[in-house]
N, C-alpha and C positions, 0 to 999 in steps of 0.2 A: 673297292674303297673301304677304307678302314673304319668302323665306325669308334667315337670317345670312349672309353670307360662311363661305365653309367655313375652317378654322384653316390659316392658312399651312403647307404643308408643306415640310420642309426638300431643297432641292436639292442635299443631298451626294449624289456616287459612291454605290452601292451597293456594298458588300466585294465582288463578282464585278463587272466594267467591266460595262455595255450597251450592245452596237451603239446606232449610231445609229437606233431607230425599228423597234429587234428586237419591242419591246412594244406598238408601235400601230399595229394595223387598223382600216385603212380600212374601208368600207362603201362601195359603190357601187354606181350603175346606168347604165345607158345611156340610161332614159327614169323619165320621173316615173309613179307609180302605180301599182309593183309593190312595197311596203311596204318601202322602204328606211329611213326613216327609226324606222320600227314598228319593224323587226328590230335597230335599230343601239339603240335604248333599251332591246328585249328580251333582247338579248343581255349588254349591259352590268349590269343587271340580275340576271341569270343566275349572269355571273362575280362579281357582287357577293356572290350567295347560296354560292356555292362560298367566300366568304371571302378573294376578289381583294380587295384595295385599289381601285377603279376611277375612272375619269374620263369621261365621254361629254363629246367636243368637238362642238358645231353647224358643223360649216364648209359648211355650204349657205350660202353668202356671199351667194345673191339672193333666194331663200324660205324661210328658215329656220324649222322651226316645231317641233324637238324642245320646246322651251320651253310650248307650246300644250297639246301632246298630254301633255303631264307637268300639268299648271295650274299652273305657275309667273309668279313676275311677278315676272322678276327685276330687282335695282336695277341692274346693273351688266350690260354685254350683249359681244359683239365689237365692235361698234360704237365703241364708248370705248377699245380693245386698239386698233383702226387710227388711231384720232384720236390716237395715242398718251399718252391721257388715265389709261391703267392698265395695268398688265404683267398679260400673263394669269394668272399666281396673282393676283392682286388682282381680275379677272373671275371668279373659281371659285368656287361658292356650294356649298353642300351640299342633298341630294336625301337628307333623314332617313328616310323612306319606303322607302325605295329602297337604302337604305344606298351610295348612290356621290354624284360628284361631278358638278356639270354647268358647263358653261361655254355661255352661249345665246347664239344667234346673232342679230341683232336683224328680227325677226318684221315680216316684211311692206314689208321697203323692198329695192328691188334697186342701191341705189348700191354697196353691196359687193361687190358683183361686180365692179366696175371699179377694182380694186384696184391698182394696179402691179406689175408682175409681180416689181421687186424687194423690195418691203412682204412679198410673199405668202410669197414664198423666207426673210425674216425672219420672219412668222408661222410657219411650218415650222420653223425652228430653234431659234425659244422653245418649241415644243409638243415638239421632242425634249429640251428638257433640262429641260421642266414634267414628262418623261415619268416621269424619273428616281425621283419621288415616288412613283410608282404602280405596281404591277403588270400592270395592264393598264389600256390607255387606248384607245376607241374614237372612231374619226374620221366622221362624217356627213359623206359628200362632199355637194355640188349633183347633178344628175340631169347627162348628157350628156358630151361630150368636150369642154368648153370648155377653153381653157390655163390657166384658175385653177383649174379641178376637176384637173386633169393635175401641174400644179405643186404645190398643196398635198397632192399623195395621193403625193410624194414624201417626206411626210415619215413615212411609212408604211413596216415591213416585210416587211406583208403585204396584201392586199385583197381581201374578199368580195364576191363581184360577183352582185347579186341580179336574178335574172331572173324571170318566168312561164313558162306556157307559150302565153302570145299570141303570133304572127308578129312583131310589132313590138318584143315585150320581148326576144324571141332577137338579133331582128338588132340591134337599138339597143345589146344587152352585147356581144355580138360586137365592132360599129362600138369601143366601148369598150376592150377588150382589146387589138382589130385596133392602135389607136393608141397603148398603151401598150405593146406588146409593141414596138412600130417602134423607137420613143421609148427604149426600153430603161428604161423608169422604171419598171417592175414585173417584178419578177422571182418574186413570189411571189402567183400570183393562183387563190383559190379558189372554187368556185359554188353558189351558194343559190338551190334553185329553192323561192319561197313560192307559198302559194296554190293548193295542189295538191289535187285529189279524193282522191287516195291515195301512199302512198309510190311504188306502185309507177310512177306517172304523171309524177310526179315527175325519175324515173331516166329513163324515156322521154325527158320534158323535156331533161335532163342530156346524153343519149348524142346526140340533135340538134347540141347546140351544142358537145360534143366533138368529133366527126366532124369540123364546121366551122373548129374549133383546129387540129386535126391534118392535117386536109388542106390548107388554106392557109397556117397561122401557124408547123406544126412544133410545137407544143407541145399539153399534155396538161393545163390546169388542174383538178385533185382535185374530188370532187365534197365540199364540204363537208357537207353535209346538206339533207333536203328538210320544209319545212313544210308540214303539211297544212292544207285551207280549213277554216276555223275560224270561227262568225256571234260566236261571242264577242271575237275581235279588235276588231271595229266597237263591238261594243258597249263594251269596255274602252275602244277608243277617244275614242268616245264623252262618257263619262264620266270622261276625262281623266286616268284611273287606268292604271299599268302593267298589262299582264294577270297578272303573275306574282304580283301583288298582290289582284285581284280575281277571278280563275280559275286559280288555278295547277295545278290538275291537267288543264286546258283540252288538247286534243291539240296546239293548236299551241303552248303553253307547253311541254310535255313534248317538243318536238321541240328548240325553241331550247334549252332546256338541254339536249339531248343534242350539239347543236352544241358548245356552253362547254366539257361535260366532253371533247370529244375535241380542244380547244382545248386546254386544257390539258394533256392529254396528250399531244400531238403539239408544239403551241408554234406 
């Protein structure tokens, strides 16, 4: 089923100015399969229920699948935003379920990715001033250090960098940071360790790939919060439905919304 076009929202100023991209978090990873894209709709979700304004943007520009994992079939995708066939308000559908907004990425082609790296710096500063509508907007990066994943997560104040605690997802976020930390294009980078047997394991997780910050990079990325293993994730998955919607008292729904609320409390 197709969902409406969400009602244009007005791009004035807000009465208090907005950095540029003080309100949109990224999401990231350094490798595919530690539920980045799961957390970037759960959270957006979250801040929806807290009574944000929200927007989740797909920018996985070579697999995009927020769209899938929601059941959505949208008419209008980023695909038609690069063709420059539509401005991204004109891309933004409404997620009524969900109470937020989606902008989808076009599901299962990887020409997106090869975007021009000056398009992409354009894509970034439509989505800071698409920002202005919303109170918060979350960005789904691509998995990896590519320079389209590097350049679009500029248009970002902040970014959640989700890891496990597999050898491969430590180092892959690491590899991630290592290059945006160089690059100077993240100045505010915080850590999500999902998929954990316990919180406490979690923190383990956490204090591995701090040590690793601190002793080569000089900095301290916060531990944003840890999500515990949860077989209802897949299954929500699944079934194409948000978990917040389908298990909300689920421990790892209860975890992401304890991320949102210290989101907003913190900013």
């Amino acid at each position: 089923m197709t969902l409406p076009p969400a009602k244009t929202p007005s791009l004035a100023p807000r009465p208090a100015a907005r950095a540029k991209g003080r309100n949109v978090y990224a999401i990231a990873s350094g490798k595919g399969g530690v539920g980045k894209t799961w957390f970037a709709i759960t959270l957006t979700h979250a801040l929806a229920l807290r009574g944000q304004r929200s927007l989740l943007f797909d920018g996985d520009l070579g697999l995009a699948n927020v769209d899938i994992q929601l059941g959505l079939m949208p008419k209008h995708d980023l695909g038609n935003v690069i063709a420059g066939r539509l401005t991204l308000n004109q891309a933004t559908m409404a997620f009524p379920s969900g109470g937020f907004d989606v902008i989808a990425g076009r599901s299962g082609s990887g020409s997106l990715a090869n975007i021009p790296l000056n398009r992409l710096q354009m894509l970034g500063d439509d989505l800071a001033l698409l920002a202005g509508a919303y109170d918060k907007v979350i960005l789904d990066l691509g998995a990896g250090v590519e320079k389209s994943v590097r350049m679009l997560a500029k248009a970002a104040g902040a970014c959640f960098v989700v890891t496990s605690d597999e050898p491969t997802a430590l180092t892959d976020a690491y590899a991630f940071i290592k290059v945006n930390v160089m690059e100077k294009a993240l100045t505010d980078i915080r850590i999500v360790v999902n998929n954990c047997n316990s919180t406490r394991e979690g923190e383990r997780t956490y204090s591995t790939l701090l040590k690793a910050c601190e002793g080569f990079l000089k900095i301290s990325p916060p531990l944003a919060g840890v999500i515990r293993r949860d077989t209802r994730v897949r299954e929500a998955i699944r079934n194409q439905t948000p978990l917040l919607t389908r298990y909300p008292s689920a421990e790892a729904a209860m975890d992401v919304m304890a991320i949102a609320d210290r989101l907003l409390k913190q900013g």
